[in-house]
LOKOL-778500 format. One record per residue: residue number from 1; residue in one letter; chain; z negated, y, x negated of N, C-alpha, C in turn. Coordinates in steps of 0.1 Angstrom, whole numbers, plus 5000, padded with zeros to 4 digits. Each point is the difference from the previous one (the first is absolute). Example, Ala and Ser with C-alpha at 12.3 -4.5 7.8 and 13.67 -1.06 7.14 Angstrom:
# LOKOL-778500
<rec 1 "A" "A" <4922 4943 4868> <5000 5012 5009> <5000 5012 4991>>
<rec 2 "S" "A" <5007 5011 5004> <5000 5011 4991> <4992 5011 5008>>
This chain:
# LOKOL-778500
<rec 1 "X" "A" <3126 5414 7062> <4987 4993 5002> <4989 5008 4994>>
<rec 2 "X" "A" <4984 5001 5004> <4993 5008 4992> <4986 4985 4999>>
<rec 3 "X" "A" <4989 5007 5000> <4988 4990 5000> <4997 4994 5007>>
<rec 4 "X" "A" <4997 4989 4999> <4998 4990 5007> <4985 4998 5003>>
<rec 5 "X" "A" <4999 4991 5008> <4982 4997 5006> <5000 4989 5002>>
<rec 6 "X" "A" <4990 4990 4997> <4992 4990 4997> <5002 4996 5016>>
<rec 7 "X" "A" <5006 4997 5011> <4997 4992 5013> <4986 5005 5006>>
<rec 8 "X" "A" <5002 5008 5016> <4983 4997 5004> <4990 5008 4995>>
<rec 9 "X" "A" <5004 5013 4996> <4988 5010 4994> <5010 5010 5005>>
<rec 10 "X" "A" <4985 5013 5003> <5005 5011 5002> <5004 5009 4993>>
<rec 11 "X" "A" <4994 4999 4986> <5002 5007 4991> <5010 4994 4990>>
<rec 12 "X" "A" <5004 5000 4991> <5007 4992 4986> <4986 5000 4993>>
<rec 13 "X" "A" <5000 4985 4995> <4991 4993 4991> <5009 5000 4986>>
<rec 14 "X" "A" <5011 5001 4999> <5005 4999 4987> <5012 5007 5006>>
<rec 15 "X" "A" <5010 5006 4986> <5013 5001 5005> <5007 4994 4985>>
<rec 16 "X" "A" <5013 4998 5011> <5008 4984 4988> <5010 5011 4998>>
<rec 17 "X" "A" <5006 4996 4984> <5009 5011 4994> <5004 4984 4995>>
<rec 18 "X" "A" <5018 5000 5000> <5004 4986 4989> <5001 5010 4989>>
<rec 19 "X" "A" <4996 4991 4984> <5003 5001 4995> <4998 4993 4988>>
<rec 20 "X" "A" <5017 4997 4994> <5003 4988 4990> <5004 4989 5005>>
<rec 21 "X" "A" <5008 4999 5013> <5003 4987 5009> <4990 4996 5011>>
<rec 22 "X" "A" <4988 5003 4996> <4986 5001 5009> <4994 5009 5007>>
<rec 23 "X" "A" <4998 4998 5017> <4992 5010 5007> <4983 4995 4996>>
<rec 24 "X" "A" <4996 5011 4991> <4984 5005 5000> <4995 5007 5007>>
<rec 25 "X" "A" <4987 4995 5002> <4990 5013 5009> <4989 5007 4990>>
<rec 26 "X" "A" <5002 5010 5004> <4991 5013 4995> <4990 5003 5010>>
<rec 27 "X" "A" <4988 5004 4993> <4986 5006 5010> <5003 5007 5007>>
<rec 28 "X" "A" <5001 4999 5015> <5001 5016 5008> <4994 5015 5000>>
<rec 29 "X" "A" <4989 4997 4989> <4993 5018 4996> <5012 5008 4996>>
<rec 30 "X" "A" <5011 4997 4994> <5007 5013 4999> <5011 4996 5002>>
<rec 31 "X" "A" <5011 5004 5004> <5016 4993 5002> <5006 5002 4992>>
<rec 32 "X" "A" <5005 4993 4995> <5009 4999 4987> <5011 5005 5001>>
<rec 33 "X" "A" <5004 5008 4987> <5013 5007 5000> <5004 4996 4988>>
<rec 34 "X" "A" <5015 5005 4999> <5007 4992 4989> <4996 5004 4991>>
<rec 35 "X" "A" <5002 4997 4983> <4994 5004 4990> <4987 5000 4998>>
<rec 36 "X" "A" <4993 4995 5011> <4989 4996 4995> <4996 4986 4995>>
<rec 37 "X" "A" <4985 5003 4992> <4995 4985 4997> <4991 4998 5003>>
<rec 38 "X" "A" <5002 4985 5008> <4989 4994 5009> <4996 4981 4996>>
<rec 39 "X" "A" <4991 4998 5007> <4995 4984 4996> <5003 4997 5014>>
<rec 40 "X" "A" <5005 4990 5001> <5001 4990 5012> <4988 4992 5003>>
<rec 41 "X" "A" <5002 4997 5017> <4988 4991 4998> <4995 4987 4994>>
<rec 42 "X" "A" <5012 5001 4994> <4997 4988 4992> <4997 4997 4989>>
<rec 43 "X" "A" <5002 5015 4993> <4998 5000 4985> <5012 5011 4990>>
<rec 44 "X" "A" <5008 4994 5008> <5014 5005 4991> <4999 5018 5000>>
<rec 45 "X" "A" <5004 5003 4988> <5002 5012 5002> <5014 5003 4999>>
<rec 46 "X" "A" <5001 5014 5007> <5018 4999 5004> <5000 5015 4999>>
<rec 47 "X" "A" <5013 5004 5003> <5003 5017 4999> <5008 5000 5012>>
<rec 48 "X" "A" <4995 5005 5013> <5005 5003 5007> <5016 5006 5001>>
<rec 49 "X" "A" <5011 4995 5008> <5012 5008 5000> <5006 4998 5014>>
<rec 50 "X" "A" <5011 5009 4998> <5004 4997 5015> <5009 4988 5007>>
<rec 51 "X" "A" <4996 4995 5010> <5010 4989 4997> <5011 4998 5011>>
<rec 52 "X" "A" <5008 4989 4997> <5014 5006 5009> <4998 4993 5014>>
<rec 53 "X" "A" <5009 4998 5006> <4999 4991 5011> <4999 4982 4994>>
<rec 54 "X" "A" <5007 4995 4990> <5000 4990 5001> <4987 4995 4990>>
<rec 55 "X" "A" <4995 5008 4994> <4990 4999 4993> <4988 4998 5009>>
<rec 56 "X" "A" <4998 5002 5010> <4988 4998 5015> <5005 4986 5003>>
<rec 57 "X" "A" <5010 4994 4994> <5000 4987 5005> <4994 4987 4990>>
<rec 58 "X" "A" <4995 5005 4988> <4992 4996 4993> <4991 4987 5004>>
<rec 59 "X" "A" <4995 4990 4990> <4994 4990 5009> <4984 5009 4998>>
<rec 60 "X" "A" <4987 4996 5005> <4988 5008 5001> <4994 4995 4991>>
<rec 61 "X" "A" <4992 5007 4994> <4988 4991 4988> <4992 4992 5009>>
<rec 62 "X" "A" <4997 4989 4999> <4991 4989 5007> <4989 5009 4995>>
<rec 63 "X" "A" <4996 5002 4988> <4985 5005 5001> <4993 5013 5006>>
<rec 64 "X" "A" <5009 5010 4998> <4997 5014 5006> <5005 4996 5016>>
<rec 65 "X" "A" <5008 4993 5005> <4994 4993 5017> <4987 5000 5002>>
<rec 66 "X" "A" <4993 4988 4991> <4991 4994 5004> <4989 5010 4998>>
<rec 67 "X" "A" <5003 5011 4989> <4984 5012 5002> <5002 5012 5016>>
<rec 68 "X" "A" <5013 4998 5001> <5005 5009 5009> <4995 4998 5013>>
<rec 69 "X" "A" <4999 4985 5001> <4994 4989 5016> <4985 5007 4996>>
<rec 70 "X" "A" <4998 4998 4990> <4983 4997 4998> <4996 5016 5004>>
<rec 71 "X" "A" <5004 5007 4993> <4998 5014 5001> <5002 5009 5019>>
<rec 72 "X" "A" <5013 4990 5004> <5001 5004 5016> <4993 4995 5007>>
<rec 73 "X" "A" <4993 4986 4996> <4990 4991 5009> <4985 5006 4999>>
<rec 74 "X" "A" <4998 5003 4990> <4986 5006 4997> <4996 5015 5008>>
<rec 75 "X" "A" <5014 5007 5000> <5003 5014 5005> <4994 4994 5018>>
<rec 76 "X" "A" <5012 4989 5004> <4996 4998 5015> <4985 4998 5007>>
<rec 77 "X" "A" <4996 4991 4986> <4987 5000 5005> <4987 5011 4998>>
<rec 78 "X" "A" <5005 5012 4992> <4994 5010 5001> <4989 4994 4987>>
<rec 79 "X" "A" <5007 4997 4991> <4991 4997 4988> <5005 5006 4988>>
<rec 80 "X" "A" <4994 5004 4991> <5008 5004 4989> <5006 4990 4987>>
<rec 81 "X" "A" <5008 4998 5001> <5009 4988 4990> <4994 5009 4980>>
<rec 82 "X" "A" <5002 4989 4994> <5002 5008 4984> <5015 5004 5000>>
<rec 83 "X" "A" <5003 5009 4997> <5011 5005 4997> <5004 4991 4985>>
<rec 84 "X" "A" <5016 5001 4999> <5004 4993 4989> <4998 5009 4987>>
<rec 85 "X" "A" <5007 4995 4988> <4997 5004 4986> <5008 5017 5004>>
């Protein structure tokens, strides 16, 4: 499996990496690779790694969803959203 996309946009608004039992979303400005460190949209800060097949089956962070909608809905309407932390 690789990155995933937010439903309904043409670009990626965020891309979800699980990690720690949780799929987070990360800002789509740069794509995340493993070993790196990044803030979620929700706050959390995490270190990117690679993850296996069963690890994509992760439940989703409700909150980095909800900036992920906001961030793809604002994109649709051709408005610029605040980016997260």
């Amino acid at each position: 499996m690789g990155s995933q996309v937010v439903f309904g946009s043409r670009w990626p608004v965020a891309y979800w990496r699980p990690v720690e039992g949780v799929r987070h979303a990360v800002d789509s400005a740069e794509r995340p690779h493993p070993g790196q460190r990044r803030t979620a949209l929700c706050g959390v800060a995490l270190t990117i790694a690679k993850a296996s097949d069963e690890q994509w089956l992760a439940p989703t962070c409700a909150a980095c969803w909800d900036v992920a909608r906001a961030l793809r809905d604002a994109a649709q309407r051709g408005i610029s959203a605040p980016h997260p932390p």
